[in-house]
C-alpha positions in Angstrom: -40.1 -52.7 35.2 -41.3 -49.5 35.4 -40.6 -49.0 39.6 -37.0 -49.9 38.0 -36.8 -46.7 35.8 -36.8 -43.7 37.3 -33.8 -45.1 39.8 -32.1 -46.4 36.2 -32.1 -42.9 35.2 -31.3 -40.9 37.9 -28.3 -43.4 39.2 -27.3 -42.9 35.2 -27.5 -39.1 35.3 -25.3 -39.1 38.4 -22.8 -41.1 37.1 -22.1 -39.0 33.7 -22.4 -35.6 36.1 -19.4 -37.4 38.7 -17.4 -38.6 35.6 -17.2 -35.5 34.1 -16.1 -33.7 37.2 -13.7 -36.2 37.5 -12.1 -35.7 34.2 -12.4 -32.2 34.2 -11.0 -32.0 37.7 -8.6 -34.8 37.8 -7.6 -35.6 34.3 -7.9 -32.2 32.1 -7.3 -29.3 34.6 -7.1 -26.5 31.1 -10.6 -25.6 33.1 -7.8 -24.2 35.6 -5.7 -21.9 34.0 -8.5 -20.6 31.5 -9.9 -19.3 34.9 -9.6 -16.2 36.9 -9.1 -17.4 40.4 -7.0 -16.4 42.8 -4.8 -20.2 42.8 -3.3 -19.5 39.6 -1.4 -16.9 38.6 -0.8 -16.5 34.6 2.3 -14.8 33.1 3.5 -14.3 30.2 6.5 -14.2 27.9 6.8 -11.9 25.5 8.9 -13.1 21.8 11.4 -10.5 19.8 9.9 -9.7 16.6 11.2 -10.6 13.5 14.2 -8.9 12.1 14.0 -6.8 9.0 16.2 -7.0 6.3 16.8 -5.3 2.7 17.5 -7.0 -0.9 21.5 -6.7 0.4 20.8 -8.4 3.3 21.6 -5.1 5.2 19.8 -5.0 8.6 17.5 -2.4 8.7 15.0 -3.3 12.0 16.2 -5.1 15.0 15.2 -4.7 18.5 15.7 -3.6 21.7 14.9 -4.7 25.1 11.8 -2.6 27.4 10.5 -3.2 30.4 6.5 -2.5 31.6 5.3 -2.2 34.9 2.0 -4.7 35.1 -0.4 -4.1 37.6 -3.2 -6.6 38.9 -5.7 -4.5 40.5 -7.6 -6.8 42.8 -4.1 -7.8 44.8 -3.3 -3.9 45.1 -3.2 -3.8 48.9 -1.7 -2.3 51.8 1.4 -0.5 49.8 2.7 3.0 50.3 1.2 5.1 47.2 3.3 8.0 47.7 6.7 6.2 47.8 5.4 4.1 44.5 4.0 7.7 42.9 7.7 9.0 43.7 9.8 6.1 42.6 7.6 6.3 39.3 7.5 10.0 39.0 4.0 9.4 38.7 1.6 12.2 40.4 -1.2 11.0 42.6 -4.1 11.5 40.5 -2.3 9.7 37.1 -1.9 6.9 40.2 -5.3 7.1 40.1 -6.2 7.2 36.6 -4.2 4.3 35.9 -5.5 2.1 38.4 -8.8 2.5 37.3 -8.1 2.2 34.3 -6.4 -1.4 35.0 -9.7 -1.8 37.0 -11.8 -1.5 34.0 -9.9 -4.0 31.6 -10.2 -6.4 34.5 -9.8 -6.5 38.2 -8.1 -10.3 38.3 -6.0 -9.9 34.7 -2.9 -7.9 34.4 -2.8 -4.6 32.5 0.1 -2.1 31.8 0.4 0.5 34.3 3.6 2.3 33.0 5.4 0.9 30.0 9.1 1.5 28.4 10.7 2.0 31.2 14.3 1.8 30.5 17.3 0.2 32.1 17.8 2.7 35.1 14.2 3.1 35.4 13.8 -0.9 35.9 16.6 -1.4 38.0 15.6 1.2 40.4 11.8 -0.3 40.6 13.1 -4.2 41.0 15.3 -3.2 44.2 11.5 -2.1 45.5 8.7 -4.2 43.8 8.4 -6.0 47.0 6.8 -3.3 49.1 4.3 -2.9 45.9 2.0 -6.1 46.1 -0.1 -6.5 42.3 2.9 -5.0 40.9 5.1 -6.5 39.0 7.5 -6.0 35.6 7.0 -7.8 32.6 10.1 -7.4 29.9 9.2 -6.9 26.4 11.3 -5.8 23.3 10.9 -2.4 21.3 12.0 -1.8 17.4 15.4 -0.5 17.7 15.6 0.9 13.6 19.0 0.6 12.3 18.3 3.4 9.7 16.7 7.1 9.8 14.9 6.0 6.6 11.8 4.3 5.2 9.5 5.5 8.2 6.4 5.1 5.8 7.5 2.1 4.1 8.3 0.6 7.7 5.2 1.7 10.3 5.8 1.4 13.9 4.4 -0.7 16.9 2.1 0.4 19.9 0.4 -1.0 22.2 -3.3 -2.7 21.4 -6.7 -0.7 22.0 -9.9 -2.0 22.9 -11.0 -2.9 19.1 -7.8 -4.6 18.5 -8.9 -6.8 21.8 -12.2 -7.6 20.5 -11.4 -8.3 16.9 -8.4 -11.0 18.1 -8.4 -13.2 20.8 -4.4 -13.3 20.6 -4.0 -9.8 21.9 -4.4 -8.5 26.2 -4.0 -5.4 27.7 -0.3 -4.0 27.2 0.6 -6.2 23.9 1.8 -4.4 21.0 0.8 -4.6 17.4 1.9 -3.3 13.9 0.6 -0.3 12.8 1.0 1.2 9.2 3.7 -0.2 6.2 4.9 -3.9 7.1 5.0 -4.1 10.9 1.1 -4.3 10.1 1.1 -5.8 6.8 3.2 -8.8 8.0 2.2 -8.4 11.8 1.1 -12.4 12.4 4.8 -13.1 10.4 6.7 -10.9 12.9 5.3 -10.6 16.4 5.8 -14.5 17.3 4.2 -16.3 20.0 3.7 -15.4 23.4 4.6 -18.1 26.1 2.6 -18.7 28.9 3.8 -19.7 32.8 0.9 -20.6 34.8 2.1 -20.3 38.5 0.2 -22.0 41.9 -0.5 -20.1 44.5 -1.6 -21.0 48.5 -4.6 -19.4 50.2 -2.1 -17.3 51.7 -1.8 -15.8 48.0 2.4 -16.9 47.8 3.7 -18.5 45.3 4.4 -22.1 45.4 6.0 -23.6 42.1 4.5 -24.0 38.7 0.8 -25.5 38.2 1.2 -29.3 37.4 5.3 -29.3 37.2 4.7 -26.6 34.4 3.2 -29.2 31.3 0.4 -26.5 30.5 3.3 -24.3 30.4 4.5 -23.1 26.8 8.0 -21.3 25.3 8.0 -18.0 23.3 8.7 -18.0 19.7 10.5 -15.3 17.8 8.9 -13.6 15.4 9.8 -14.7 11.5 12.8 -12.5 9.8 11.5 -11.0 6.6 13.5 -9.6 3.7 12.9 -6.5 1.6 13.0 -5.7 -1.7 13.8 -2.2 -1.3 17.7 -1.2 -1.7 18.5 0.5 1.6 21.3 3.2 0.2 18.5 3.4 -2.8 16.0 4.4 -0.3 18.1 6.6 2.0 19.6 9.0 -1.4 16.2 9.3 -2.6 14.8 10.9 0.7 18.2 13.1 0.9 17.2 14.5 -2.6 13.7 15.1 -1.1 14.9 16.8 1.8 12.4 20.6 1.7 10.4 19.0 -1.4 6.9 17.2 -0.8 5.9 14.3 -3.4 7.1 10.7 -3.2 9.3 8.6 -5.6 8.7 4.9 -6.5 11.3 2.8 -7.7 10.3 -0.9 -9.0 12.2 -3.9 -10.2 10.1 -4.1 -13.9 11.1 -8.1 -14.4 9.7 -9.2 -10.8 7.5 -6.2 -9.8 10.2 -5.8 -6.6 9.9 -2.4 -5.3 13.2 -0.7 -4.7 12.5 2.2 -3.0 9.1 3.9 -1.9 10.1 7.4 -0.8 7.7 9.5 0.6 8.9 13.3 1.9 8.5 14.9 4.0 9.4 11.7 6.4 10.4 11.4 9.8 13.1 9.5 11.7 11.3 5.8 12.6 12.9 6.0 15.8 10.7 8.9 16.6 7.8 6.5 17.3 9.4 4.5 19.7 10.3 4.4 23.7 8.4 6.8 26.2 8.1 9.6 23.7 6.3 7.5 20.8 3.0 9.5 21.9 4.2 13.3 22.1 5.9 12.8 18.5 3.3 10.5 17.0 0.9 13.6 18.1 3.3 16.2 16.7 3.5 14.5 13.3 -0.1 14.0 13.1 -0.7 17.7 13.8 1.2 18.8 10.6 -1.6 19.1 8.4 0.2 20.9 5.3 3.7 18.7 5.3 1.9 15.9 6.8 4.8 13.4 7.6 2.6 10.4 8.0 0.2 11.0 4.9 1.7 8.2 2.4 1.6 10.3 -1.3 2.8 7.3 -2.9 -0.2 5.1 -2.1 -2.8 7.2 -0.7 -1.9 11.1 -2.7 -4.3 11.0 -6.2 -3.1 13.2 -9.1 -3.6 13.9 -12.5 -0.5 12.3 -13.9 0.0 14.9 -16.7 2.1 14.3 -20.1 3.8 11.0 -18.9 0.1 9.8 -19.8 0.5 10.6 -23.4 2.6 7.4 -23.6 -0.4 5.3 -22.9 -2.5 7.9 -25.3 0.0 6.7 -28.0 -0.3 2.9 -27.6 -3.7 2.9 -27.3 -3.9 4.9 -30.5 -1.7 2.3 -32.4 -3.6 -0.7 -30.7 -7.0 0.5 -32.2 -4.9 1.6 -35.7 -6.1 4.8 -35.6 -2.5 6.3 -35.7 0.7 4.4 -36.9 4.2 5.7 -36.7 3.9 7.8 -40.0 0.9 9.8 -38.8 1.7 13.4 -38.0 -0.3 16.2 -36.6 0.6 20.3 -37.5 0.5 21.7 -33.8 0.2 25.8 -33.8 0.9 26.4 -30.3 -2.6 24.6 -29.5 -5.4 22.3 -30.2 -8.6 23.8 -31.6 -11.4 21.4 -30.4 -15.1 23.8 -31.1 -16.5 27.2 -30.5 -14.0 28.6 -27.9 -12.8 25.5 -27.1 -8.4 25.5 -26.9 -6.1 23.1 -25.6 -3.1 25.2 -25.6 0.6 23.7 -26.6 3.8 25.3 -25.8 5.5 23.9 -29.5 4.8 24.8 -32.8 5.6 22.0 -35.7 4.1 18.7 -37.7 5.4 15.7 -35.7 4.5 11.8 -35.8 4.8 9.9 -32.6 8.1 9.8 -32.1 8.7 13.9 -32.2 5.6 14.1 -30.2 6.4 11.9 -27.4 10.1 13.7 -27.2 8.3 17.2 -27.7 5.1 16.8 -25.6 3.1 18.2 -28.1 -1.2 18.4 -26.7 -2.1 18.6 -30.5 -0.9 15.5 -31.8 -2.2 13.4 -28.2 -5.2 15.4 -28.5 -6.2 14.3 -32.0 -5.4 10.7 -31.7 -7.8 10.2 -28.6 -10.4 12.2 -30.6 -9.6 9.4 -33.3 -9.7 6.3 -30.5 -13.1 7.7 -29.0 -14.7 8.7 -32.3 -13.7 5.1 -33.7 -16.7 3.6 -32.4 -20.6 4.0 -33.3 -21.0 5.8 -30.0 -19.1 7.7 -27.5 -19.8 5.6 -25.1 -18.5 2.3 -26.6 -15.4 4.5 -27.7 -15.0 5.6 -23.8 -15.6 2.2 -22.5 -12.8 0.8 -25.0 -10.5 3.4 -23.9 -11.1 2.8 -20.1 -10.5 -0.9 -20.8 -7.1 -0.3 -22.3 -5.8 1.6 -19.0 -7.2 -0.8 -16.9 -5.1 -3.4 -18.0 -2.3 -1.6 -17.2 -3.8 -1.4 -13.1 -4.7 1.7 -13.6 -8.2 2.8 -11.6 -7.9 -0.2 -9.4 -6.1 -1.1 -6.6 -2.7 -2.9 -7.4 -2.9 -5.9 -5.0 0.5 -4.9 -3.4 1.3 -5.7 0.1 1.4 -2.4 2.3 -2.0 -2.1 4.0 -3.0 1.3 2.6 -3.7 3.3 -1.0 -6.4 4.2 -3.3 -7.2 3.6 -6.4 -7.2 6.7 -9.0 -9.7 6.7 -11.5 -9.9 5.8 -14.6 -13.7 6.9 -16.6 -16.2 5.4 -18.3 -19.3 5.8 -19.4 -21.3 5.4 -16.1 -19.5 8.1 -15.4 -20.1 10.6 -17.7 -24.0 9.4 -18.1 -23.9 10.7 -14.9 -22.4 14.0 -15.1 -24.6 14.2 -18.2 -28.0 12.8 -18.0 -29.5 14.1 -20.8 -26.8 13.2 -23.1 -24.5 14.9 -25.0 -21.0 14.5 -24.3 -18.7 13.3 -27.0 -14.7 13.0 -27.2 -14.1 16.6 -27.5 -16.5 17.1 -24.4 -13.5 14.5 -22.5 -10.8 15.4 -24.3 -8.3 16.7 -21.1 -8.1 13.0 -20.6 -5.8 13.0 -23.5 -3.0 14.8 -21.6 -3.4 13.5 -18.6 -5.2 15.9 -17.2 -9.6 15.8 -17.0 -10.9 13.3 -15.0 -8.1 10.9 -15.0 -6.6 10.2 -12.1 -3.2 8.6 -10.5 -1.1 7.9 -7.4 2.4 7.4 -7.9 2.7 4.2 -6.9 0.2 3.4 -10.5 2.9 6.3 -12.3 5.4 3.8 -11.9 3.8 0.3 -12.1 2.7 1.9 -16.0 6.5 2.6 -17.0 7.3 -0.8 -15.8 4.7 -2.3 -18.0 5.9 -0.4 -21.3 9.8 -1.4 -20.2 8.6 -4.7 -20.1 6.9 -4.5 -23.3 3.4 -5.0 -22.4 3.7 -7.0 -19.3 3.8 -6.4 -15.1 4.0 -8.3 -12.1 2.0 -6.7 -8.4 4.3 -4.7 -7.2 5.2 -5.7 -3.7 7.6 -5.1 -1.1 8.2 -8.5 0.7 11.3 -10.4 -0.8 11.6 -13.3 1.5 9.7 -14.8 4.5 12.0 -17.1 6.9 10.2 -21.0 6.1 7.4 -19.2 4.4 6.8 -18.6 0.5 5.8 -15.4 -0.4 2.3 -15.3 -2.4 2.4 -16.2 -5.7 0.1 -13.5 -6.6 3.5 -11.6 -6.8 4.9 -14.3 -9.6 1.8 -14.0 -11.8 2.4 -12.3 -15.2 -0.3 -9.5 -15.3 -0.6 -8.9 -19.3 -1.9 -5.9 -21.1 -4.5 -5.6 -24.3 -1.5 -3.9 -26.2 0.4 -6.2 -29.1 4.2 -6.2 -27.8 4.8 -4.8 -31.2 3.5 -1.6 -30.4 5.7 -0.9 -27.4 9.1 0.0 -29.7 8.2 2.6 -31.4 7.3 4.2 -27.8 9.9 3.4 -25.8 12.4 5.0 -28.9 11.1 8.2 -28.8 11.3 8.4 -24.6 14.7 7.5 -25.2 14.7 10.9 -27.4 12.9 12.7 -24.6 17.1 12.6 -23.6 18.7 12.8 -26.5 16.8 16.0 -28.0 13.8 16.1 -25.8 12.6 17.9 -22.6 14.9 15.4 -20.6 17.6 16.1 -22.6 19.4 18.4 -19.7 20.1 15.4 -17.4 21.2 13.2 -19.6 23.8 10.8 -18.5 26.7 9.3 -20.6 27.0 6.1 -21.3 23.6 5.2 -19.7 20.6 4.9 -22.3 17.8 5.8 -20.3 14.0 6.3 -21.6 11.8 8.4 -20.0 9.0 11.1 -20.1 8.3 14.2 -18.7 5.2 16.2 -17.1 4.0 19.2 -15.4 0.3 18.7 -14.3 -2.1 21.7 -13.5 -2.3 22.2 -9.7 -5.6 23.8 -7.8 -6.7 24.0 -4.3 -10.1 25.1 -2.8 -10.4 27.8 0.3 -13.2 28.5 1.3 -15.3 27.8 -1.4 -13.0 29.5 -3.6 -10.4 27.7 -6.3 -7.0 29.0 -6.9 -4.5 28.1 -9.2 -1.0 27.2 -7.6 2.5 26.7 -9.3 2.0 23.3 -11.2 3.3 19.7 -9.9 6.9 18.4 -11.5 6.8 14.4 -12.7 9.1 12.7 -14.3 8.7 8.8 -15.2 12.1 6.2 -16.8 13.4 3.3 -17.0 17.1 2.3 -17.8 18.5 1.0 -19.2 16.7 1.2 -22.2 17.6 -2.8 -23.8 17.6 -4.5 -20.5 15.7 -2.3 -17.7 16.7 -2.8 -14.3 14.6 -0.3 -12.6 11.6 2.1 -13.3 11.0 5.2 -11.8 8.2 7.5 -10.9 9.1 11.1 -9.3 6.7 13.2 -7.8 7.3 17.0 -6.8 4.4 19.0 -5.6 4.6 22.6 -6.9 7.3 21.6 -8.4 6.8 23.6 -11.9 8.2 21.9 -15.3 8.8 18.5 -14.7 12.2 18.8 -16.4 12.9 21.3 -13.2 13.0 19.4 -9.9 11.4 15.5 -11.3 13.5 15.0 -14.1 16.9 15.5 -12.2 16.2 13.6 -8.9 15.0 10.7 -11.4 18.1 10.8 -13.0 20.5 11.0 -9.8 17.7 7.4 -8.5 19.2 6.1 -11.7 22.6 6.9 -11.2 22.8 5.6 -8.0 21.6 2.0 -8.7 23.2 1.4 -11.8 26.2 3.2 -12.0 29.3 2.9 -9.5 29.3 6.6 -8.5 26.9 9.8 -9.4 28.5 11.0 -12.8 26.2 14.6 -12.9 27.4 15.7 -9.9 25.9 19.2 -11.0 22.7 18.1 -10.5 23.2 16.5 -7.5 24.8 19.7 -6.0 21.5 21.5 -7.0 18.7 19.2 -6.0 20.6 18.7 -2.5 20.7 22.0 -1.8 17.7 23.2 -3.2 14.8 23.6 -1.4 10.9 24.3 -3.0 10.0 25.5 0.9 8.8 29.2 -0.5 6.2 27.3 -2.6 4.8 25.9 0.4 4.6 28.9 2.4 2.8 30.2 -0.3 0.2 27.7 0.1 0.1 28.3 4.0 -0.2 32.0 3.3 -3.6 31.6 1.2 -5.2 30.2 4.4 -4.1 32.4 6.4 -5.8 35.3 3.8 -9.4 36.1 3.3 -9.3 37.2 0.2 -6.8 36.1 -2.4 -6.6 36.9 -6.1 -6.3 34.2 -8.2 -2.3 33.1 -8.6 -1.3 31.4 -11.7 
């Protein structure tokens, strides 16, 4: 038996080893076309990407046909280099470059060699493409943006680098991705699926029909069409009333957490980042470091959020019961807080909440977080309580929204002033900037507005998002879950009365609007900058935060105006021209709107501009 089992063995051995060949070279030929030999040759066809809509069902991204020229540098032979550098108005040495280049990503697999060529340029190269062998043209489809708006909100496409290669299988040389806002928020959603063609070749290297009568052979599929919640017109107005202003605005739906507009300024035409000339402007835009175009303020820019965060001083104040809607403060144009210690106020009175809200008294906010911090056995379980509070309202964490960038402010605690203060020794007076709004709290807009939306909602928000609807998708239900804060829904009336008498005798009270009951808040929040190791005091940022109406809000607002000064100067009107234009058939204060259109805080910034180009500044206040 054992002569027998050797032969057993080996005979057995051959027989798996031929019937896999066999399958694998007569049954499943994928081994094929997953190969780089010279019998096959793979193209591919590249989908439209999904159409972009708004709420209105206005179209706002569509697309538009380009064409690359592919190159496959192993079958570059024999071709006249001149005539193709001529035809391409190409110079020898970017031949060259480029080439190598191709060589580099991979001798056998296509890479771009020129892309977005348009019309003229591709039916000039197809009359010759015969003379050029490893050349050929490969048609894809550019963004073609239907507005000059919503550049931030929207992001662009470009072709895929090296670590986009590596991190996704899906993506070759020459395909184009999202980058920035929803094209790369939603970029599986919109870019579709490639088809594939797998052609045969002869050993003469012609082509002879598709490999296996084409059944490897897949279709493209266009991208999904998404839907928006931002109002286009919305969106548009609010970056005309931004025009020669820096800040952002953020408009939000406060029943659904829809965002309505997400205005960022200075902006830039999307249609800048696309075609031939997507490079030279992207590089442009980039090299703006004071405007900076691309720098999202909404997500991304951190400030203190000034007086508009007395609102949340209040409610905390009548959450813990250390205040009600009775208790009054004497203000004497300041708040006294220990030896040399002065929070100064620009009012002079005894007001309760409501007075205090409309006034923007320091004194009376001051006192009540003294009473909220010194509540508590410790300062540190009085801080920690305080800091829960604001959390529940998103505040020092990211939001959850869907736009792939932002930070996250801060809110502090404890941790954080045990370390600032190792040995001990801080209390509420040694914090108590964070009152105002000013001290170590800290916002982005985006957070400004998602706040306001919880107090018009009486003490609930949903994520803010920006994605509406998702063709044969749902969108994620963490934008349907109720986010609730640790404030009673009793406490929120008394607040949102008095911000609607910020209007009615209030700092807000110049852009009022009749017939439209509108609550809302202003600020103006201390501005600094650091050169060269030195700190200078610049004219003071401009907020304003609203919601209207007040019974039955539709929208909440957050404006933003660097070195804007009062916030009742250049924030309070633009919020109240936002408001205007969504709930009101036409702009009733057309005074204001004449004003903020044609105004312009440009001076400010070159003021800012000229400090760096100084060596030694005196302090400016």
């Amino acid at each position: 038996m054992r002569k027998f089992l050797l032969p057993i063995v080996i005979t057995t051995i051959t027989i798996v080893i031929l019937s896999r060949l066999f399958y694998l070279q007569i049954v499943d030929d994928t081994y094929i076309k997953k190969s780089e030999n010279n019998a096959l040759k793979i193209v591919y066809e590249y989908p439209e990407r999904g159409y972009v809509y708004d709420r209105n069902n206005k179209l706002l991204i569509a697309n538009q046909p380009s064409y690359d020229i592919m190159v496959i540098p192993r079958e570059v032979k024999n071709i006249d280099t001149l005539a193709l550098c001529n035809l391409l108005d190409v110079t020898k040495e970017q031949f060259i470059t480029k080439l190598e280049k191709a060589k580099a990503y991979s001798p056998r697999l296509p890479s771009v060699f020129l892309s977005e060529l348009n019309k003229t340029e591709y039916a000039a190269f197809q009359e010759q493409i015969h003379h050029f062998n490893g050349f050929y043209i490969q048609k894809r489809s550019l963004r073609d943006y239907q507005v000059s708006s919503g550049a931030n909100l929207y992001g662009y496409i470009r072709q895929v680098n090296e670590q986009n290669i590596k991190a996704n299988p899906y993506y070759r040389s020459g395909d184009l991705i999202g980058v920035q806002g929803i094209e790369q928020e939603y970029e599986k959603i919109l870019r579709g699926t490639k088809g594939v063609k797998y052609i045969q070749r002869d050993r003469f290297n012609r082509e002879i029909g598709s490999f296996k009568e084409g059944i490897y052979d897949t279709i493209a599929q266009k991208g999904e069409d998404i839907t928006l919640t931002i109002d286009a017109e919305l969106q548009a107005y609010g970056e005309l009333l931004m025009k020669n202003k820096r800040g952002g605005i953020v408009a939000i739906e406060p029943k659904t957490g829809e965002i309505l507009a997400l205005v960022n300024a200075p902006s830039y035409d999307p249609n800048l980042l696309v075609g031939r000339e997507r490079s030279k402007n992207y590089t442009e835009l980039y090299r703006d470091s004071l405007a900076k175009p691309l720098y999202n303020r909404v997500l991304s820019g951190e400030y203190s959020p000034g007086s508009p965060f007395k609102l949340l001083t209040g409610l905390i104040g009548l959450q813990e019961g250390v205040i009600d809607t009775h208790t009054t403060f004497t203000c004497n144009r300041g708040f006294y807080y220990g030896k040399g210690a002065w929070m100064g106020c620009h009012d002079v009175g005894t007001w309760n909440l409501n007075s205090a809200i409309a006034k923007s008294c320091n004194t009376y906010f001051a006192n009540t977080y003294k009473r909220i911090i010194e509540k508590y056995k410790t300062p540190t379980e009085g801080i920690n309580k305080w800091s829960q509070h604001l959390h529940s309202f998103g505040l020092g964490e990211f939001l959850g929204y869907d736009l792939p960038e932002g930070r996250k402010g801060h809110i502090p605690d404890s941790d954080y002033y045990n370390r600032w203060y190792p040995n001990g020794g801080w209390k509420s007076t040694t914090t108590i900037s964070n009152a105002i709004g000013q001290g170590e709290v800290i916002m982005t807009p985006m957070q400004l507005a998602n706040f306001v939306t919880a107090i018009a909602n009486k003490g609930y928000y949903y994520t803010p998002h920006i994605i509406k609807n998702i063709e044969h998708h749902n969108i994620d239900k963490k934008f349907k879950t109720k986010h609730v804060t640790s404030i009673d829904s009793r406490h929120f009336e008394p607040v949102i009365n008095a911000m609607n008498d910020v209007f009615n005798f209030g700092s807000g009270r110049s852009v009022k609007v009749p017939g439209l009951e509108i609550c809302g808040k202003t600020g103006t929040v201390e501005n600094f900058t650091r050169i060269n190791g030195k700190r200078y005091q610049l004219t003071d940022h401009s907020v304003f935060v609203a919601f209207a109406p007040k019974d039955d809000p539709k929208i909440a607002i957050a404006v933003f105006i660097e070195n804007g000064s009062w916030g009742a100067t250049w924030a309070a009107p633009i919020t109240s021209l936002m408001l205007q234009k969504y709930l009101l058939p036409e702009i009733v204060r057309k005074d204001l709107e004449k004003r903020m259109l044609e105004g312009s805080l440009q001076k400010e910034y070159d003021k800012v501009l000229q400090l760096h180009h100084k060596k030694d500044i005196p302090k400016t206040t």
